[in-house]
C-alpha positions in Angstrom: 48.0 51.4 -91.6 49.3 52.3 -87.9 50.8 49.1 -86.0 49.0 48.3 -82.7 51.2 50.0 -79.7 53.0 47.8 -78.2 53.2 47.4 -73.9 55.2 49.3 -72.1 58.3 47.7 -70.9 61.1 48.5 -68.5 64.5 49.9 -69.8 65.9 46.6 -70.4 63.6 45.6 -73.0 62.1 42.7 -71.0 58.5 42.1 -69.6 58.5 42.1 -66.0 58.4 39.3 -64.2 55.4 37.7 -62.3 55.9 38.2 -58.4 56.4 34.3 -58.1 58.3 33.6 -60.9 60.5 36.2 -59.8 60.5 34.8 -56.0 61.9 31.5 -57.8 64.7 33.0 -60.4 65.8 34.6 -56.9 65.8 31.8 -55.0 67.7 29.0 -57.6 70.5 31.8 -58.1 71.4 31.7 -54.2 73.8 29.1 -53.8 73.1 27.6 -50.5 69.0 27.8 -51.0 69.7 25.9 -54.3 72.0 23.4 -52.2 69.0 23.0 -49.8 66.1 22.1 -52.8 68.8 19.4 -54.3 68.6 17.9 -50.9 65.0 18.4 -50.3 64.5 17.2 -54.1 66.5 14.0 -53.5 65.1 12.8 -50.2 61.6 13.5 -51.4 62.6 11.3 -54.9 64.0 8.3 -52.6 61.0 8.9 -50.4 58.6 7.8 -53.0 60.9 5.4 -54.9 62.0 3.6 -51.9 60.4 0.5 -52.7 62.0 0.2 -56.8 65.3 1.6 -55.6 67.3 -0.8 -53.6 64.2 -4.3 -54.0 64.2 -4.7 -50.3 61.6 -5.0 -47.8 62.3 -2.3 -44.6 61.4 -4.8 -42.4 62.8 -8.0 -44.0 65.4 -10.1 -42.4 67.8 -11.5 -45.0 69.5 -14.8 -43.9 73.0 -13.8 -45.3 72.2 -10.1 -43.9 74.2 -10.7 -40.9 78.0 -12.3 -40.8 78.4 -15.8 -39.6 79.3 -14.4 -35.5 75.1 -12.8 -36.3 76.9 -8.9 -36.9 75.8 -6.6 -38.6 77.5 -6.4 -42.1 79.3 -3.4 -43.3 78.4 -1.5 -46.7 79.0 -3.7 -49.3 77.7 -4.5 -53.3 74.4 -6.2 -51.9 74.0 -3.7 -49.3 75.0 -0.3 -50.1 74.8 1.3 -46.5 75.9 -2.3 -45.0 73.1 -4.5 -42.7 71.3 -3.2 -38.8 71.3 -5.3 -35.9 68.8 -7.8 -37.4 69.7 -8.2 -41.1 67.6 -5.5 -42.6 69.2 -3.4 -45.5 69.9 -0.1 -43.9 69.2 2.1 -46.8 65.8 0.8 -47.4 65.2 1.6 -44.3 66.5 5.3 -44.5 64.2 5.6 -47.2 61.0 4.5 -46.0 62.3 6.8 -43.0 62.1 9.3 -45.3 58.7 8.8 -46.2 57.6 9.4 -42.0 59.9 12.2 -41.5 58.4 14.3 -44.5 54.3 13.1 -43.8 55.2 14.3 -40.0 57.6 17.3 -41.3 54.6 18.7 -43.6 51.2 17.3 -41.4 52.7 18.3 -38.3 54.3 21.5 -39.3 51.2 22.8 -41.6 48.5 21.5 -38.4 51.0 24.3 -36.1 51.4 26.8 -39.0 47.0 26.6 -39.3 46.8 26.8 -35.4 49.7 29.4 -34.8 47.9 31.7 -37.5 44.1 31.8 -36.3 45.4 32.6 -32.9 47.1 35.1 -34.1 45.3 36.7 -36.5 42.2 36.6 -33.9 44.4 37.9 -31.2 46.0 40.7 -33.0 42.7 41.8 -35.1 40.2 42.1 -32.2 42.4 42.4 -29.5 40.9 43.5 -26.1 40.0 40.9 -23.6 40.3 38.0 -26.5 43.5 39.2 -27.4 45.2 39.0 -24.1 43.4 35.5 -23.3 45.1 34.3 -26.5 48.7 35.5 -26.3 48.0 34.7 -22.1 47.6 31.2 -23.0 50.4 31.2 -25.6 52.9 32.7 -23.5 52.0 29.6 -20.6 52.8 27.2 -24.1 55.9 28.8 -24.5 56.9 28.8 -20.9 56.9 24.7 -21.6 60.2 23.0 -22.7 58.9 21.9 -26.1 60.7 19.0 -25.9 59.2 17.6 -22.6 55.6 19.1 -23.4 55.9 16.8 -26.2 57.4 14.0 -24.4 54.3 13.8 -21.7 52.1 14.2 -24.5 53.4 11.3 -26.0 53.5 9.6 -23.3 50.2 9.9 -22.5 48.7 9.0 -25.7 49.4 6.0 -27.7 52.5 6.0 -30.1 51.5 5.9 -33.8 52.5 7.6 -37.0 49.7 10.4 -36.7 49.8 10.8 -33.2 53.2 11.8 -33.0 52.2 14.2 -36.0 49.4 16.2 -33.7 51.8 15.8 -30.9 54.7 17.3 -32.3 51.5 20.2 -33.8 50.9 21.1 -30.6 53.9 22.4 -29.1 55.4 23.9 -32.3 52.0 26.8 -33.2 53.6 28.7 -30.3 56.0 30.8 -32.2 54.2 31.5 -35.2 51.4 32.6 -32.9 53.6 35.2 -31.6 54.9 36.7 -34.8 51.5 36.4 -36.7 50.4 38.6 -33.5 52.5 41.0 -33.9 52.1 42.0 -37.1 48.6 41.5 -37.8 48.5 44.1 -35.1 50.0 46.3 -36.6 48.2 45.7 -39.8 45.1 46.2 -37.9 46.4 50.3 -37.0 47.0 50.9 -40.7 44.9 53.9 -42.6 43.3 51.0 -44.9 42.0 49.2 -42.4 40.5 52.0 -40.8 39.0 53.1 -43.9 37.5 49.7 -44.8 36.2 49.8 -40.9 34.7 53.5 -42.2 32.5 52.3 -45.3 31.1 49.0 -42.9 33.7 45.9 -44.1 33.1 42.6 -41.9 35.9 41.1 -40.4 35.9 38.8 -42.3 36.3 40.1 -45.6 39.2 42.4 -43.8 40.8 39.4 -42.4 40.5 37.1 -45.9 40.9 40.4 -47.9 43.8 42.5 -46.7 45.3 41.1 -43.7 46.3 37.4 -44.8 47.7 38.6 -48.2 50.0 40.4 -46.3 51.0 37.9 -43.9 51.5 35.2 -46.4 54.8 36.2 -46.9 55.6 35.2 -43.1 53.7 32.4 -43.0 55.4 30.7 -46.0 59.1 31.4 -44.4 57.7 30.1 -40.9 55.9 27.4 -42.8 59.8 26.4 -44.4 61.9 26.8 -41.5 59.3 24.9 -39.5 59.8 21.7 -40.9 63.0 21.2 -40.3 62.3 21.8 -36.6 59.9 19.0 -36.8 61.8 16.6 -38.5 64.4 17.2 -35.5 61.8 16.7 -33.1 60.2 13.9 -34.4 63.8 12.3 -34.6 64.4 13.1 -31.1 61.2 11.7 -29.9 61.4 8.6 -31.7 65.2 8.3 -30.6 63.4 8.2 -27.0 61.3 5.4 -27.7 58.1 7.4 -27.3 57.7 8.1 -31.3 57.0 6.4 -34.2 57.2 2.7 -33.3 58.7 -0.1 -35.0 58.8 -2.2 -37.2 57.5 1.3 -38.9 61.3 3.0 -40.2 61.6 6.4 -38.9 64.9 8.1 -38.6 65.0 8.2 -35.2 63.9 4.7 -34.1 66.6 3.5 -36.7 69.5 5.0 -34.5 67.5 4.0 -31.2 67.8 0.3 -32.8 71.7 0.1 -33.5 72.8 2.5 -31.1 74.1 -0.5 -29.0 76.5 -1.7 -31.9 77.8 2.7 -32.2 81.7 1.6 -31.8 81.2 -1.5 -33.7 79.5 -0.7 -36.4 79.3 3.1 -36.3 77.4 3.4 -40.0 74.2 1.9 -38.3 74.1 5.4 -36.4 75.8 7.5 -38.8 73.7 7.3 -42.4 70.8 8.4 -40.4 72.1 10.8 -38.6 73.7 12.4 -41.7 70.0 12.3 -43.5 68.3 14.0 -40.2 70.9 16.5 -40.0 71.0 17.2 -43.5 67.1 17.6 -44.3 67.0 19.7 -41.6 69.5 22.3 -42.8 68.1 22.1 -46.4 65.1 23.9 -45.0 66.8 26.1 -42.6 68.6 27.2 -45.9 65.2 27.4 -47.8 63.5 29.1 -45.5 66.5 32.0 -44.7 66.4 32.2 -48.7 62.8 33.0 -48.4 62.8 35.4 -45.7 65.6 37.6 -47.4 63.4 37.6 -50.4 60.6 37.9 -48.9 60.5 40.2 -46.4 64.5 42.1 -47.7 64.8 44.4 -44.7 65.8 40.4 -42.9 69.2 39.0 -43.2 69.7 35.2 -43.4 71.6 33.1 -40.7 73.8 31.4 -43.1 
């Protein structure tokens, strides 16, 4: 009795890896992209264990919080990052901060990554008069200074948690507009595309069918790389006073707060700037990870 024939396999004896699995096992063996999920892995963990991890309220003003001239205290056994300007435990604070930097980071970065990618997808698929109205109007966006786009924006509409999210949306789609542009356009000259044109495909089955399969490879390094852009602006504008408000902990508003005490009590401004700076370079390192893998004919920044 014959044996049943067993798969073909590759010379090394192994099955081959899924295309995802092997996008991970590729990423964890790159030293800085592994660096950058640690960090990501850790402020996400404090994010959503802020409130059993250090038994503080963020916005709770502890009577032996502040030293007997009404300072701020320095790190100490009760409080690990030391006391803010009015007696609040400065960790808890960084990590309820945590939670608004990462809802903003991943609403306001995913609301940009949707807009950015139906213009253009629309823009580079049907071209013509569409087309140049599109990347007409994206190229007066980008003519903007994000920074004070997003400033009179905010300005304008009423400071909150979500606002600042759509906000900060709003000037970022720009860029991934352009790049998803450009190459679903030249997608949309490929022989496959003409030949599903030939036999009478819709649009939209070529668009959902073909074209986004290929882009999703861009739009998942863009998607990375992007929040850490947004964290930085959202940081910036609520170091302004035009983000997220207090008593709501946000990164930002934490070093607007204390900066008045900087030479006295520098940690008030330097905990949170170390988190913004480091979140933000654990997905640049993420996302450079991804775009070697993905796309290899790239080369990483770092």
């Amino acid at each position: 009795m014959t044996s049943p024939i067993a798969p073909d396999l590759p010379a090394t004896g192994r099955m081959p890896v899924k295309p995802r699995a092997g996008v991970w096992r590729r990423l964890v063996k790159r030293p800085l992209a592994l660096i950058g999920l640690v960090i990501v892995a850790v402020v996400v963990a404090g994010a959503i264990l802020a409130p059993w991890l250090t038994g503080y309220d963020p916005n709770e003003q502890m009577f032996d919080g502040l030293t007997l001239e009404g300072a701020p205290l320095p790190p100490n056994a009760s409080f690990w990052l030391g006391t803010d300007l009015l007696g609040r435990d400065l960790l808890t604070r960084i990590l309820f901060g945590a939670r608004t930097s990462l809802v903003i980071g991943i609403v306001a970065n995913g609301v940009a990554l949707l807009i950015g990618t139906l213009v253009g997808v629309t823009a580079g698929y049907f071209r013509g008069w569409i087309g140049s109205a599109l990347m007409r109007f994206t190229d007066l966006m980008m003519a903007f200074p994000a920074l004070l786009l997003a400033i009179c924006l905010a300005a304008v509409l009423q400071p909150s948690l979500w606002i600042v999210a759509m906000v900060i949306a709003l000037v970022n789609w720009v860029q991934t507009a352009r790049v998803i542009y450009t190459e679903t356009s030249s997608l949309a000259e490929r022989e496959f595309i003409d030949a599903e044109r030939t036999i009478g495909a819709s649009a939209p089955r070529i668009l959902f069918r073909h074209i986004l399969p290929h882009l999703l490879p861009t739009i998942i390094v863009w998607g990375t790389l992007g929040i850490s852009t947004t964290v930085l602006l959202e940081a910036t504008l609520s170091y302004l006073g035009i983000g997220v408000q207090p008593p709501t902990a946000s990164w930002g508003n934490i070093i607007f707060e204390n900066q008045t005490y900087f030479q006295a009590a520098p940690w008030l401004v330097f905990f949170p700037g170390a988190a913004i700076l480091a979140l933000a370079l654990a997905f640049n390192l993420i996302g450079d990870a991804l775009r070697d893998i993905l796309d290899p004919t790239q080369r990483g920044r770092a």
